[in-house]
N, C-alpha and C positions, 0 to 999 in steps of 0.2 A: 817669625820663626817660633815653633813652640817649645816651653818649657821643656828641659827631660823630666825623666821621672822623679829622678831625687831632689828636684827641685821643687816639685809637686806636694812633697810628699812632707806632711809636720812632723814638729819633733816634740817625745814625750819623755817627760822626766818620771823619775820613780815617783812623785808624789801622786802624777796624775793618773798613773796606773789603780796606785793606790785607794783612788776616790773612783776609777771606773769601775774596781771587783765590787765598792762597799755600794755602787748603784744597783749595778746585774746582780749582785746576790738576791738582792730588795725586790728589781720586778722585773719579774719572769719575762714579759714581752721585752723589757729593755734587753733582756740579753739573748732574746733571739733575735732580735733585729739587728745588734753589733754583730752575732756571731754570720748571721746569713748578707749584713749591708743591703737590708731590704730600704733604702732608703727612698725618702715619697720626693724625687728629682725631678725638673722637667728636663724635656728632650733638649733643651738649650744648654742645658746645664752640662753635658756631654762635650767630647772635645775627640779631634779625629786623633790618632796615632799613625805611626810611622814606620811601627819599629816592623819585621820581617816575622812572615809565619814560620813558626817551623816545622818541618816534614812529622809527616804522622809514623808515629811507631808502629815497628812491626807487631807489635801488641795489639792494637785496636785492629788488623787487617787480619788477624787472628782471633779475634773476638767476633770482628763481623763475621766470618765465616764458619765460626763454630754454630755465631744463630741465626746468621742465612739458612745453615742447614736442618737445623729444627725448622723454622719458617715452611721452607721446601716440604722436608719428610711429612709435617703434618697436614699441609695443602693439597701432596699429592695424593696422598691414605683419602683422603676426604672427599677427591676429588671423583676418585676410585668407587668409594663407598657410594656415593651418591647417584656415578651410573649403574651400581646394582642396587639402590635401595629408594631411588628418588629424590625429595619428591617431583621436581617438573622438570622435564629433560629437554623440551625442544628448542629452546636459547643454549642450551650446554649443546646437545648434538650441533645445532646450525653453526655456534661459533667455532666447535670442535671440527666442524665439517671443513670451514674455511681456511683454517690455520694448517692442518693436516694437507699439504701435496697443496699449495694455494696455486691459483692464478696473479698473475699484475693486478687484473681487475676486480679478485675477490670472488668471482662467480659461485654463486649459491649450489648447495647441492640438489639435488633432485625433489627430495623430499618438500625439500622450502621454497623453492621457484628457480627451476633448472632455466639457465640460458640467463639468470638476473642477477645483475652485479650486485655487490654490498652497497655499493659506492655511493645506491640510490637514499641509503639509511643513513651510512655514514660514509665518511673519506675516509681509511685509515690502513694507510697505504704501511704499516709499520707491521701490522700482522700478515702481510706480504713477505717481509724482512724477516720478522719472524719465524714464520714456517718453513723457512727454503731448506732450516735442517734436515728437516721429515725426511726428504727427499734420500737422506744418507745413513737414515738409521733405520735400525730392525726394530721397531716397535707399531702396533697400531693407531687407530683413530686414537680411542679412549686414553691408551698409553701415551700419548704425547702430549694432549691438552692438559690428562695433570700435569705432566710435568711443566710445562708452559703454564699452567698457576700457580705451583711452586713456585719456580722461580721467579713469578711478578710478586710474591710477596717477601721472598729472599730480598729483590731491590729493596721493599717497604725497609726491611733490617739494616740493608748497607747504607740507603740515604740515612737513616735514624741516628744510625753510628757515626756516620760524619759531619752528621749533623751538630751531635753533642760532643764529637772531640774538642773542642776547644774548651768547653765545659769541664773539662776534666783531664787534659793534657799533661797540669803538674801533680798528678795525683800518681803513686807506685800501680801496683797491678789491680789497685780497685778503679783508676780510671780506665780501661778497656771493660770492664768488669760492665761499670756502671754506664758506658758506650752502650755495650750490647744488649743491657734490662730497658733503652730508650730506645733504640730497634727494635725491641722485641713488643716493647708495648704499644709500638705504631702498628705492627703487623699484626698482633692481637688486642688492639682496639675493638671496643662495640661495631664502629664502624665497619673495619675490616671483617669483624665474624658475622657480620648483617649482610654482607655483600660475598663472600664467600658460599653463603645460603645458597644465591641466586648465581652460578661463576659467571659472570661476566669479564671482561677484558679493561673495561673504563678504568680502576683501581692503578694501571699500568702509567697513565696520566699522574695518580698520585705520587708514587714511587719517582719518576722522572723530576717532579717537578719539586722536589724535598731534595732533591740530589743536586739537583740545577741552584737552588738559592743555599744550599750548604758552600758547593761550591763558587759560588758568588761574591757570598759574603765572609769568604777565608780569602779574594781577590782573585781566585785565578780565574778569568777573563775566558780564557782561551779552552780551558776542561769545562766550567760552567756550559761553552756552548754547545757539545756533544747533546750532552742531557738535554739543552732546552731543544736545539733541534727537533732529536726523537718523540720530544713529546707533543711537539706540534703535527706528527704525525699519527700520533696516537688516533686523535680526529677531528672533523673540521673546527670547531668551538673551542681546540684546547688554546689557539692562541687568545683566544676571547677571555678565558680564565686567567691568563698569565698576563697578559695587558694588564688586568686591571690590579695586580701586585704592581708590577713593574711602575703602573702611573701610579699608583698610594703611595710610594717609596720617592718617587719622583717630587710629590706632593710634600712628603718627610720630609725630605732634604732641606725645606726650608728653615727647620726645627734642628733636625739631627745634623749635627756637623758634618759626621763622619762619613755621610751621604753625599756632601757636596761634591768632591772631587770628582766622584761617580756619575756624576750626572746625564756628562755626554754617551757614555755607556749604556747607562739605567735608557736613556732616549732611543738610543740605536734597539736593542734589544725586546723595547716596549713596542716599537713602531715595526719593529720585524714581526712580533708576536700578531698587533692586530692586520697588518699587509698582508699576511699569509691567511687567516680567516677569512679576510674579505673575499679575497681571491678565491680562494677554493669555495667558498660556498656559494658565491659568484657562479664558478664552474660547474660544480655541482647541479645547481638550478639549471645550467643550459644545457645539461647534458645527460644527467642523471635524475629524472625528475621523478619515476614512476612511485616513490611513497615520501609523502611529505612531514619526516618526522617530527619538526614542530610544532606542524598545528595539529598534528593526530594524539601526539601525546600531551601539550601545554597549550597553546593557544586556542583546539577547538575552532568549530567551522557553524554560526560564525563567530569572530574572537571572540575568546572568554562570555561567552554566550551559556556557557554552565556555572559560570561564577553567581551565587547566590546568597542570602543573608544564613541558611540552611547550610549550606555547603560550609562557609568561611567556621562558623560552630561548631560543625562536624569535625574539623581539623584540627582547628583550635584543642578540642579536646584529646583528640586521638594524639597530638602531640603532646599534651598534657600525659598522657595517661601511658604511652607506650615511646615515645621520641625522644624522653631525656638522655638518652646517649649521646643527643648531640645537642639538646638545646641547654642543657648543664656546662658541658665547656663551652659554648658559646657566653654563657653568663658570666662562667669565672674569667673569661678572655677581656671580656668589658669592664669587672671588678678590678683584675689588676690592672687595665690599663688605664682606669680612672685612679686606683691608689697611688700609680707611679707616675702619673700624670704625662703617660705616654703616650704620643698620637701612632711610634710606631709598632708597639702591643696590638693599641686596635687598627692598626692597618686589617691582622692577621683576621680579625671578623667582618673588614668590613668587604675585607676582600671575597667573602663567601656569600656574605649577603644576598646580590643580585641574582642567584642559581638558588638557594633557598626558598627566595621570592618568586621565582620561575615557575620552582615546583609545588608550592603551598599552592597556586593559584591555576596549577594543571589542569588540564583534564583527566589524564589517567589517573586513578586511586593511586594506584601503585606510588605514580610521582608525585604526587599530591600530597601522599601520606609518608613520603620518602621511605619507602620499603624496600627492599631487594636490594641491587646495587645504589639506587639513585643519591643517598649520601656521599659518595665517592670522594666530593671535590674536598670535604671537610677534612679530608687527611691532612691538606697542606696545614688546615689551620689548626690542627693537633697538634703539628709539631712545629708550629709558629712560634712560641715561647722562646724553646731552646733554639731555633735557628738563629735569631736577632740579637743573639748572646754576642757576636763579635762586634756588633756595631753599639753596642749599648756597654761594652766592659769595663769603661770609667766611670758609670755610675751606677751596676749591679753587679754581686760577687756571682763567684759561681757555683756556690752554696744554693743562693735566692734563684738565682736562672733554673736550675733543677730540679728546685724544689718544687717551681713554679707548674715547670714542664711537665713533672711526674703527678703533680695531682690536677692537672687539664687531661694527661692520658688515661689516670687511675679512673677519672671524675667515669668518663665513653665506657670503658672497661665495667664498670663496677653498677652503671644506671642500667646497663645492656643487660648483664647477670640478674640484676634484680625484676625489671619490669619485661625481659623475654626470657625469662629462665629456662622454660621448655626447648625456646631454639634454643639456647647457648650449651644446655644438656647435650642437645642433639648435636648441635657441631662438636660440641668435645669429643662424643663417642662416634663422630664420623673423622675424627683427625686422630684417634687414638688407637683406633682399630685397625691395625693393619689389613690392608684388604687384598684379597685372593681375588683377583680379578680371572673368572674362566673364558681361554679363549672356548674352549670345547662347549661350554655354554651359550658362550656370544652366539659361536654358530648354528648351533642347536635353534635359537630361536630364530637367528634370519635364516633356516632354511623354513624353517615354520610360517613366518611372516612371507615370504617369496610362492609358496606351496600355496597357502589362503590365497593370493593374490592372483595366481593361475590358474585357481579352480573354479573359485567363487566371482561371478559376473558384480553383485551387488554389494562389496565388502567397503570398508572406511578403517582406516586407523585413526586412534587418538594421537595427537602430538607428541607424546613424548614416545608414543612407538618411534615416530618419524624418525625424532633425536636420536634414540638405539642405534637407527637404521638410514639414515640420512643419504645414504648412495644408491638404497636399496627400493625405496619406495616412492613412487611418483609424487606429484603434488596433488593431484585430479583425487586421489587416493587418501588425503588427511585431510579429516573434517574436526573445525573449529569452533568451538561454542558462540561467537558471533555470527556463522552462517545458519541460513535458512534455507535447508535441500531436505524432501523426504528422508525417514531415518534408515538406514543401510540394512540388508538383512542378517547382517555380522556383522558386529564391532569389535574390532582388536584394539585393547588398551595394557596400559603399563598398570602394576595392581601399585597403589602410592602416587600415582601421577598428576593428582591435584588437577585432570578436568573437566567438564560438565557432563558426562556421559548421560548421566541421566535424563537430562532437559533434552539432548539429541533423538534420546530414545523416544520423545514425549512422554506424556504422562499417565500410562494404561496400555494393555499389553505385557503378555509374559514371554521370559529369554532361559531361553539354556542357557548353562552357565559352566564355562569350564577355564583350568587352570592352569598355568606351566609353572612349575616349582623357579628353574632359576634359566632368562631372567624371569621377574616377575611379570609374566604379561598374564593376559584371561581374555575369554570369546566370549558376546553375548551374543546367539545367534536366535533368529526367530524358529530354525528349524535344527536337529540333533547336527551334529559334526556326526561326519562317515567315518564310520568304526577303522577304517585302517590309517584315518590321522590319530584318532586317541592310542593307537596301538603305538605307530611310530613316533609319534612326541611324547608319550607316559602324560595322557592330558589328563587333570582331576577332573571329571565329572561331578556338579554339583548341586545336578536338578534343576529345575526350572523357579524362575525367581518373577517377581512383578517387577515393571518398572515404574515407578523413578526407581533405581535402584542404587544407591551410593558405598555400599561396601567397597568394593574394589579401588575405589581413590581417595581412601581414608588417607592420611600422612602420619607415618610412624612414630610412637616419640623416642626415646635415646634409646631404653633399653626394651620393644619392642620389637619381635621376628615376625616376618612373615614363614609360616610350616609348609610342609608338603601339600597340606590336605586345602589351603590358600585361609587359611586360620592365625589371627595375630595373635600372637604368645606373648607374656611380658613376668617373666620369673624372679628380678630384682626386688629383693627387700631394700628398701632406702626409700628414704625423705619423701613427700609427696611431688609426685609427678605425672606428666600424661603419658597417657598408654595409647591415644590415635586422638586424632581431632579432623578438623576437615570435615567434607569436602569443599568449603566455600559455595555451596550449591543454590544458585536460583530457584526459585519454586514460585507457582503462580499463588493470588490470591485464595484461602480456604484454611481448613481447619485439617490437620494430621495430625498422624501418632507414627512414632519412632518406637521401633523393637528392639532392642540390644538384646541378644541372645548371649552367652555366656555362663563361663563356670569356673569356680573358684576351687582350689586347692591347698594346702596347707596351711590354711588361714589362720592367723592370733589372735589374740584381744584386741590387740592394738591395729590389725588391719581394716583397712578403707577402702569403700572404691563408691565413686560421685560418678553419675550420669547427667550430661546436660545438654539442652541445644541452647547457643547462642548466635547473634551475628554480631557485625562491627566488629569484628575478629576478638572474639571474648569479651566486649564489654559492654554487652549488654546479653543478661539473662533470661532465655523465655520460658524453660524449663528446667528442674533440677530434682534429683533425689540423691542420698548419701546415704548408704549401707556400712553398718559397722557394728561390731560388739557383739551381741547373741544375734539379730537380725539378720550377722553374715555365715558366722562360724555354725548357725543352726544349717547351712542352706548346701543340700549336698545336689549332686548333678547337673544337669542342663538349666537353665531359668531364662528367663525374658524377663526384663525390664522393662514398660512401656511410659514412656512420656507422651503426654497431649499437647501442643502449640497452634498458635494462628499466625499464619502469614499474611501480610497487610498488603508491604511494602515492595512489587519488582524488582526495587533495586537491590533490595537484600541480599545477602548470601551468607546461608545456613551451616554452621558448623554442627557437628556431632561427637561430644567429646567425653572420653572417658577416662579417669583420674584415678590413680592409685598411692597408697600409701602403704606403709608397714609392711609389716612380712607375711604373705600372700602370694601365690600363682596363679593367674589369671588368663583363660584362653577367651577370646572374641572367637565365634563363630561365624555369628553375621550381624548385619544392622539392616534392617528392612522400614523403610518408610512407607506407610499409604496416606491417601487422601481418606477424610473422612467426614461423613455429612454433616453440615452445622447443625448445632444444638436447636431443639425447638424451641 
């Protein structure tokens, strides 16, 4: 039977008080470590308690909800902006497609393979569940998928805050306070604003499963399983993710007391988690087989057959150089729980490790280099610190526990800021911007896109048209930079749409070029568009262009517009920033020159603008020049800029990036690349 507390608990006389102020006056660490009980314990040293939780104030369900709804509001604005602004739409249209009026079995829209379930990618029978509201509300596609990101990052907030109530429960109105800044900083993590970029559904995984070990590890048994359920439906792999918590904590218990009792639990719950993976993905394979997501995107065909001494350097760095959003908290995760000599600290890293490793060693860039959503799963272990506050509370305060927490969040937050500043620009001002979403425009361009489609025998849309228009365009009809079919004699593309139109077009030959203000779409045609489509869609006409031609899927940067005339504007005086970058473009072997066309206005002393082409997504430079001082402020009208570079490498892909500072207006007219003879 265990001690109670007061029994626990020594007793101090005045004198010894007196010899603790005359220490902590003396050294500074001594008296942060009394004030926060950062003590260096092992997990043995922990002892289980008994006593009753008690019910959460209506303060903290008032604090969640204050910033769930920031969460939401800024998710959905974003969500909003991004289907009029870019940059790549056809994972946002397909998942928007599916979520919006779903089937049982997910069936794909037209655009992305009419008649083909999801079910062949993934299992995730939860965005079934999801969508059935559609069904009952007055809103459209676009309209409902924000909101349905909103609210998966609202959960991010509410798992955060129940996560950290016990953290802060004897605390007056600063603990809801301080609840809701550890929700908040899970949903605005690096992570979260890195996968927001790309909207994906996965993140939905995260939320569930912060919710599911908050309420775990407060005991309630029976609410925990709601959460964990759901989240095994999220998709087939997530019971794969939670296994292997559930067996680390299993593994704890040997160490941590306060684990033991939980065992048979932690068993039932771990062996639920991987039984239902097996099964379904089991399932999966016999029934749903037509795209094999693991080895298309990580294992490769044959295995790890692109794994290379090249490759593994190449990551290495780019995680160096662009990835400390998450390999920072990962470091500080293993600092503290080597200080505190906790095995169940680092459970919370080691539980991510094996998906890490999956992706460092992909084949896709994308996952390889964990770009887009593919960090997801790291949310849990974001907010691992402050979750294991209940089981660890006899030998960490809860000063230490969140102090812990707040700089493993701040760490994601603040590496993301620094080494992607450009996107984190750009998500702020796609989440800050309230967005006028036009239905009169939406439909303005699907009758445009429908019109091409019945006129023209030889036409193709770019992907992110499809995403626009996912109901509306066949599949036979989206052509994708990994296919190989003659080039179309019209292309409709999204203008920001980040993809290879150029390389589609090959490399020679010239295109009419024309423009629809909003949404942002353009034609390249080999022949004029008939004067009564430019009448009736108000098209810009914009002459005939060469191709490769990469203007049109430049990507914006924060405070950049695309104008009527299909011209990017960027009129913000502030800090140095980009003004367009992009297009990731393949180019074969040879020597070109890139034209930035362009003109400056109201220029300073102190205004900048740098031209460059790189690849390895900025970090590596092949060309550059910096304009500033009399060099700019002399330069009135139209100008061309021209850079020279060599393309060595296939596998390359070519950014085109222009960078502004100070106070300056700056219109981009166009960017024109050619090929050009080698030097004698």
């Amino acid at each position: 039977m265990h001690q109670s507390l007061h029994m626990r608990t020594p007793k101090y006389s005045s004198v010894d008080f007196q010899v603790a102020n005359w220490v902590t006056a003396r050294f500074p660490l001594t008296t942060f470590c009394a004030a926060t009980n950062w003590q260096r314990m092992s997990d043995g040293d922990d002892a289980p308690t008994n006593q009753p939780v008690p019910p959460i104030r209506i303060g903290y369900w008032v604090a969640a909800l204050l910033a769930a709804t920031v969460a939401f509001w800024f998710n959905d604005n974003y969500i909003l902006n991004h289907f009029l602004h870019g940059p790549y739409l056809y994972d946002t249209g397909w998942y928007a497609a599916m979520i919006y009026h779903p089937t049982p079995v997910l069936m794909e829209p037209p655009a992305i393979g009419d008649g083909v379930s999801f079910y062949n990618t993934h299992v995730s029978p939860l965005l079934f569940l999801l969508g059935l509201p559609s069904y009952g509300l007055n809103e459209g596609l676009q309209e409902y998928y924000a909101q349905f990101i909103g609210c998966m990052y609202g959960l991010l907030v509410l798992a955060g805050v129940l996560a950290a109530e016990p953290l802060t429960r004897t605390w007056d109105w600063r603990g809801p306070l301080a609840a809701a800044m550890v929700g908040l900083g899970l949903a605005f993590s690096g992570v979260s604003l890195m996968a927001v970029g790309y909207p994906h559904f996965e993140p939905l995984y995260a939320g569930l499963a912060v919710l599911f070990f908050a309420l775990l590890f407060r005991g309630k048994w029976k609410w925990a399983s709601l959460p964990f359920g759901l989240a095994l439906l999220v998709r087939e792999d997530a019971g794969l993710h939670l296994f292997g918590y559930l067996f680390l904590l299993l593994l704890c218990s040997w160490r941590v007391p306060a684990l033991r009792p939980w065992r048979k639990r932690l068993t039932v719950f771990a062996l639920t988690a991987l039984s239902y993976s097996i099964v379904v993905i089991v399932l999966q394979k016999t029934f749903f087989h037509a795209d094999n997501a693991l080895r298309r995107i990580y294992l490769g065909d044959p295995t790890y057959a692109h794994v290379t001494t090249a490759l593994i350097k190449q990551r290495v760095a780019f995680y160096i150089g662009h990835n400390k959003f998450v390999l920072l908290p990962c470091l500080l995760i293993a600092g503290l729980a080597a200080w505190r000599r906790s095995w169940l600290l680092l459970a919370g890293l080691v539980g991510v490790l094996p998906w890490l490793t999956l992706n460092f060693l992909g084949k896709s860039e994308a996952a390889g280099n964990l770009a887009v959503y593919y960090s997801f799963p790291t949310l849990v272990m974001l907010a691992w610190p402050i979750l294991i506050y209940p089981l660890e509370a006899r030998r960490t305060s809860r000063g230490a526990t969140l102090l812990a927490g707040a700089i493993v969040l701040g760490s994601s937050l603040g590496m993301f800021t620094l080494e992607r500043h450009s996107q984190w620009l750009n998500t702020l001002q796609g989440g800050l911007t309230p967005a006028v979403f036009s239905i009169t425009d939406h439909e303005l361009g699907r009758d445009l896109v429908t019109t091409l489609a019945g006129r023209v025998p030889d036409i193709q849309f770019e992907t992110s048209v499809a995403g626009l228009y996912p109901f509306d365009i066949p599949a036979k009809l989206v052509i994708k930079h990994d296919q190989t079919r003659p080039p179309p004699q019209i292309l409709v593309g999204f203008v920001g749409g980040w993809e290879h139109e150029a390389k589609l077009l090959g490399d020679a030959g010239s295109r009419w070029y024309y423009t629809l203000a909003s949404p942002h779409l353009y034609i390249l045609s080999s022949q004029s568009v008939p004067a009564d489509l430019i009448t009736k869609f108000s098209l810009q006409a914009k002459g005939q262009v060469q191709a490769p031609y990469v203007f049109p899927n430049l990507i914006l940067g924060p405070y950049a517009q695309i104008k009527a005339d299909g011209s990017i504007a960027d009129t913000i005086a502030d800090a140095d920033h980009v003004v367009e970058y992009g297009p990731y473009l393949p180019l074969t072997a040879g020597n070109y020159a890139v034209h930035f066309q362009w003109e400056a206005n109201d220029v300073s002393q102190d205004g900048q603008l740098t031209f460059a082409v790189t690849i390895h997504s900025g970090g590596t430079v092949l060309a550059k020049t910096v304009l500033g001082g009399t060099a700019l402020t002399s330069q009135t009208g139209p100008q061309t800029t021209t850079l020279n570079f060599t393309a060595k490498d296939a596998n390359d892909e070519f950014e085109f990036v222009t960078n502004k500072s100070g106070k300056l207006k700056i219109k981009l007219s166009d960017i024109r690349l050619e090929k050009t003879a080698p030097k004698p």
